[in-house]
C-alpha positions in Angstrom: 113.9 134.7 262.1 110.6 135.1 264.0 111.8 138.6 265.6 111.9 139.8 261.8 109.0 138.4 260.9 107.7 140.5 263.6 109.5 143.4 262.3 108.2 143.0 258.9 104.5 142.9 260.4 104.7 146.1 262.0 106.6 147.7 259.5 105.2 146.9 256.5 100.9 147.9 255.5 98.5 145.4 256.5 97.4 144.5 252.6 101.1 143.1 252.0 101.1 141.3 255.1 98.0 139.5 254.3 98.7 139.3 250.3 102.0 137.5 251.5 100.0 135.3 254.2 97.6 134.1 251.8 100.7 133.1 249.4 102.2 131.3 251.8 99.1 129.5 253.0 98.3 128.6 249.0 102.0 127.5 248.8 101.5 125.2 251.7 97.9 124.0 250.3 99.2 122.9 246.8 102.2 121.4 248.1 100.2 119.0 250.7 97.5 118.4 247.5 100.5 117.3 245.6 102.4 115.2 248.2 98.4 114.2 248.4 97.7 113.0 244.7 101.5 111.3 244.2 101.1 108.9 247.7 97.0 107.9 245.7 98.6 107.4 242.1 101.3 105.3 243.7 98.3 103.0 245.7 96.6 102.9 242.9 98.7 102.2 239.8 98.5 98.5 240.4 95.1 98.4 240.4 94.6 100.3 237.3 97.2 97.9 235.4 95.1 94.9 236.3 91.5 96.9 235.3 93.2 97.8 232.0 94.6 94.6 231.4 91.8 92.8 232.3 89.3 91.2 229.4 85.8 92.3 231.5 87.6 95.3 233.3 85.6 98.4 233.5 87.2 99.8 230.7 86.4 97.5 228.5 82.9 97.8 229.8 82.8 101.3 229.2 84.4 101.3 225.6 81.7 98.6 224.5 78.8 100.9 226.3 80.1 103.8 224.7 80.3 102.1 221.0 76.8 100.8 221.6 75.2 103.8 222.8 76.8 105.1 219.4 75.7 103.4 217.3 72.1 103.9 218.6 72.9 107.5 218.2 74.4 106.8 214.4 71.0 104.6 213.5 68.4 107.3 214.6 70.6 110.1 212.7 70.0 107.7 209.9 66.4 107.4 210.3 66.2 111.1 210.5 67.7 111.8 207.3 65.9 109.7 205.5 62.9 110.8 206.5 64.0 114.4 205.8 64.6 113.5 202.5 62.0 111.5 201.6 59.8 114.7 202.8 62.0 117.0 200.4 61.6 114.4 197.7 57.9 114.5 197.9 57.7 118.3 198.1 59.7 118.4 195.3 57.6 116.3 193.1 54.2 117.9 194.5 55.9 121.1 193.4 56.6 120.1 190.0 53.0 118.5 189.4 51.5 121.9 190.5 54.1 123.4 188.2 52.9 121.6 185.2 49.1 121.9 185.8 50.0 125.7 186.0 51.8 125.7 182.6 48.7 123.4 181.2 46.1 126.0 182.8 48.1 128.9 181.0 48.3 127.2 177.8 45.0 126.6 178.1 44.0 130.2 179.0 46.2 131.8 175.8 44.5 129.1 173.5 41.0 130.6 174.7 42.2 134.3 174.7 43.6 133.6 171.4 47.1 135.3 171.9 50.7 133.6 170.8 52.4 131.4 172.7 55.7 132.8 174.4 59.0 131.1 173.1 60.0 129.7 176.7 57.1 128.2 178.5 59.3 128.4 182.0 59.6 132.3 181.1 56.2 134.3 183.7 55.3 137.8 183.2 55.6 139.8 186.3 
């Protein structure tokens, strides 16, 4: 087997020889990583039962961080809207005084100019 390999080598270009050498050498990577990550789950799959199982394990821990970090989040997002719409709310109604001293002004202004009264008040002359 190794005097073909050394056959191949001279026979074939360099770029395969070293495409096919870096395929071999991932092959031989991921299967040691595997072999790797199977002999740690298997160490630590009784320890992770006995975490998750457990009242004060970290997960629980986490879970209630996480839920009160949340609802921090949730209250603050509350606060914001409502300020948001109380500002909107207030525009609104600034707008609509401003809106009625306008129509009053007008009113005021044909009365003095002496000229009739347009049927829709809301209606403005461009």
């Amino acid at each position: 087997m190794d005097r073909f390999r050394k056959f191949l080598v001279k026979l074939l270009p360099y770029r395969i020889v070293e495409w096919y050498r870096r395929r071999r050498a991932i092959r031989r990577y991921m299967k040691g990583l595997s072999v790797e990550v199977l002999e740690r789950e298997r160490r630590l799959e009784h320890l992770e039962g006995r975490v998750a199982a457990s009242q004060r394990g970290f997960y629980h821990q986490i879970v209630k961080d996480l839920l009160e970090r949340t609802d921090i989040i949730l209250q603050e997002l509350d606060r914001r809207v409502e300020g948001v719409a109380a500002r909107t709310e207030e525009s609104v109604v600034k707008m609509q005084t401003e809106l009625t001293e306008l129509r009053d002004e007008m009113g005021r202004l044909r009365d003095e100019l002496g000229t009739p009264q347009e049927s829709h008040p809301t209606a403005v002359a461009e």
